[in-house]
N, C-alpha and C positions, 0 to 999 in steps of 0.2 A: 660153370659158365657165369660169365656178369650179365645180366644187363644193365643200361645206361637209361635213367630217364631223365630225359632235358625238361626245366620247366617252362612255361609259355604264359602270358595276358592271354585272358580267356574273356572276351568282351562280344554279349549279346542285346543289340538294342545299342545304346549308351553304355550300359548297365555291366557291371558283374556280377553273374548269375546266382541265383539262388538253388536249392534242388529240388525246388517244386513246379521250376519251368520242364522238367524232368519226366516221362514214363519211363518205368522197369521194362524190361523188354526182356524174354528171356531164345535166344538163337533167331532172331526175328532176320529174314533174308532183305537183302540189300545188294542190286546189282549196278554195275557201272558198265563203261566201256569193255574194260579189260579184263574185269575180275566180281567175280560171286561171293559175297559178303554172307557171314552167318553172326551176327549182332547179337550182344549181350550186356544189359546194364540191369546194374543193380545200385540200390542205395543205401549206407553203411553207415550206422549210428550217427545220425540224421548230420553228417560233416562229409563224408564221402560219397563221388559217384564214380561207381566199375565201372569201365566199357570196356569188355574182352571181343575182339574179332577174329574168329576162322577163315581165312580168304583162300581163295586162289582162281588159276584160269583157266580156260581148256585150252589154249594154245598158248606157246606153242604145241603141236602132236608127231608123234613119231610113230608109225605103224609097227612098228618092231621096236622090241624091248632086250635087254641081257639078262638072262638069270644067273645072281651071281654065284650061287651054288656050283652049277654048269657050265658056267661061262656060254651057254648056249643062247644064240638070237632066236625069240619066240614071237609070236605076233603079238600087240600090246593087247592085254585083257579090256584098258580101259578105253572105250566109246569116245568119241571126240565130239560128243557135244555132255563128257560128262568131265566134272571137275574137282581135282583133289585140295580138299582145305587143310593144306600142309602151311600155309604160313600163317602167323598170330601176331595181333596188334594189340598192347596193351594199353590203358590210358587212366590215370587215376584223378579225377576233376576234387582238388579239398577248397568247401564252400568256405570255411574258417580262413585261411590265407590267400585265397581265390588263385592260387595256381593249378595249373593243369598241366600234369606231368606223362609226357609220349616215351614210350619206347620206342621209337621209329620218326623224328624227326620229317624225314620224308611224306608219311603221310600225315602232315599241317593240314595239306590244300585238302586232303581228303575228308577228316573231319569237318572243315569248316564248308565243305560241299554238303557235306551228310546233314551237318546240324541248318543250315542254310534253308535245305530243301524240305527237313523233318517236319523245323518249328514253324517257317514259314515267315521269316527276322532274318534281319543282319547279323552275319555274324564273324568275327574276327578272332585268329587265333597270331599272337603277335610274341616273337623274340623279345624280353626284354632288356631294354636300354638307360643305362645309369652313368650317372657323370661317374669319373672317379673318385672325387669325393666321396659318396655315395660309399663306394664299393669298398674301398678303404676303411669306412668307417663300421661297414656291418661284418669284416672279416677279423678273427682273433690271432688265428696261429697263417704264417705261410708255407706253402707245400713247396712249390716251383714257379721260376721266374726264368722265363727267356726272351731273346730276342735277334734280330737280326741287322745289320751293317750295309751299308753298300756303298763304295768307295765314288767319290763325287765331292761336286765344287761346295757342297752343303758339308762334310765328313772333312777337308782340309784341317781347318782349326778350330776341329770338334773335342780333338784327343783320343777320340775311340780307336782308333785305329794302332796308338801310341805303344800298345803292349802288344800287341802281336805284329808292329812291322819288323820284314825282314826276319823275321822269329827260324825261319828254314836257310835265310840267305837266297830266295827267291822274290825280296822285295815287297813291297806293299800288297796283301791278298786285295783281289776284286772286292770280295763282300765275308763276313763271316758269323756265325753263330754261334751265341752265348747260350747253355742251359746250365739252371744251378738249381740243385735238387735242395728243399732246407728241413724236408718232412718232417713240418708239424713245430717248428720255429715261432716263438711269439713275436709278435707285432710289436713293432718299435718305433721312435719318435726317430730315427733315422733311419728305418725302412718309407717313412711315408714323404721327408723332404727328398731322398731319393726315387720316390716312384715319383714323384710330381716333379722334379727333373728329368727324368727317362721320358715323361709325357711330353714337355717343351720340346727334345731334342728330335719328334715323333711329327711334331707342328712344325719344327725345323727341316724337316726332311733328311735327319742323322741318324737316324732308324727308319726301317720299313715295317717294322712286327714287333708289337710287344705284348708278352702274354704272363698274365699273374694268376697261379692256382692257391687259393687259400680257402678256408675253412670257418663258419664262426662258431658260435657258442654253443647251436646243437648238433656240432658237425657233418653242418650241412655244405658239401662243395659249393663254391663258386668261383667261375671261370671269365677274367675279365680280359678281350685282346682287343683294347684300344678303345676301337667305338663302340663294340658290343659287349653284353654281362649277360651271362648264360647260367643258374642253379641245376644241379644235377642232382640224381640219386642214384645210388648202384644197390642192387639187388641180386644176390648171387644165387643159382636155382641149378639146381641137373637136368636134364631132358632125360625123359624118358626111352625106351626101347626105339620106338618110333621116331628121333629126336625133334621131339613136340617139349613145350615145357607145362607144365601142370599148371592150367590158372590159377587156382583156388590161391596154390602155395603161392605163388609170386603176388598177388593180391594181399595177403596174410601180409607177407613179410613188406612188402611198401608199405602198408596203413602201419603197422606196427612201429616202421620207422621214422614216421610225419609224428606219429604218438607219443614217440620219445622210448617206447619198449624196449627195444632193439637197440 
């Protein structure tokens, strides 16, 4: 199994953060509306901080259960004010780059409630945002580039349209989409006068989407679709019997790959 971790601006105060604004915390309980938090940080050769969370809710409940053995409906064993910490948030904060890296995109708002209420500061966890320039300039190899069309007084005498009309003998399509896989293509002085045309034609309204996957120097993804720039990491881990994944291991193998190890 992959996981996915998206990087994010980790901004406390003004500031980005150090890891001495920081306590260890080892399974320290945390609850909210919805769900019962089991918190864990650590700090890793004084450049990383763990946060591993066990969550989950007691509702919804089902007074009956199936045993899949049996297929037999039993009464649930578990209590409904008690709750299973079957789901896990990973988050690796590196003080060196000042990114902070979520396996769960979704819970942003939740971190930034936690650390808000913890430190007792402002605190902001932000998508980051780069001109293309920018993006262009810190990517080496390209992966994939797509985009999309929508036929309109903006697309007349655009020429996009030019290769695929009538292509079936059913006329001009509504709209259409282009993907072009280039896995791992190096960058070129006419891949970048054509991404900075694709961008005009984007300001022109001759596209609705355009999305560029490349890679740089320590291949590290990055995912650029127009206005926003997103860094990834994937980390690839097996879940156990229980299908939980083993912190330790998925901890292990992120640091090791911000390290260059891996």
């Amino acid at each position: 199994m992959t996981i996915t971790f998206s990087a994010f601006q980790f901004i406390i105060g003004e500031t980005k953060p150090i890891l001495d604004f920081f306590t260890e915390l080892n399974e320290e309980p945390y609850k909210t509306k919805d769900n019962t938090y089991k918190i864990t940080i650590e700090k890793i050769d004084k450049r990383f901080m763990w946060i591993y969370a066990r969550y989950g809710g007691s509702l919804p409940y089902s007074e009956d259960v199936v045993d899949t053995k049996t297929d037999e409906i039993i009464d649930n064993p578990r209590k409904i004010n008690h709750v299973e910490l079957n789901k896990q948030l990973f988050c690796l904060y590196d003080s060196k780059e000042y990114n902070l890296y979520l396996s769960n995109s979704n819970k942003k708002s939740f971190l930034e409630f936690y650390f808000k209420e913890t430190l007792k500061k402002d605190v902001s966890i932000k998508r980051f945002f780069k001109n293309p320039k920018e993006f262009v300039e810190q990517i080496n190899t390209i992966e994939k580039i797509s985009f999309t069309s929508k036929q309109n007084v903006f697309t007349v005498n655009s020429g996009l349209f030019d290769d695929v009309e009538d292509i079936f003998g059913l006329g001009k399509p509504e709209n259409f989409k282009v993907d072009i896989n280039y896995e791992g293509k190096n960058k070129t002085a006419k891949f970048k006068e054509l991404f900075t045309n694709m961008l005009s034609k984007n300001d022109n309204r001759e596209i609705h989407s355009l999305v560029c996957i490349g890679k740089d120097d320590n291949n590290i993804e990055s995912i650029f679709d127009i206005g926003s720039f997103t860094q990834t990491q994937e980390v690839i881990e097996k879940k156990d019997d229980t299908g939980m994944y083993n912190s330790d291991c998925v901890k292990n193998n992120l640091t090791s790959k911000l390290q260059g190890i891996l």
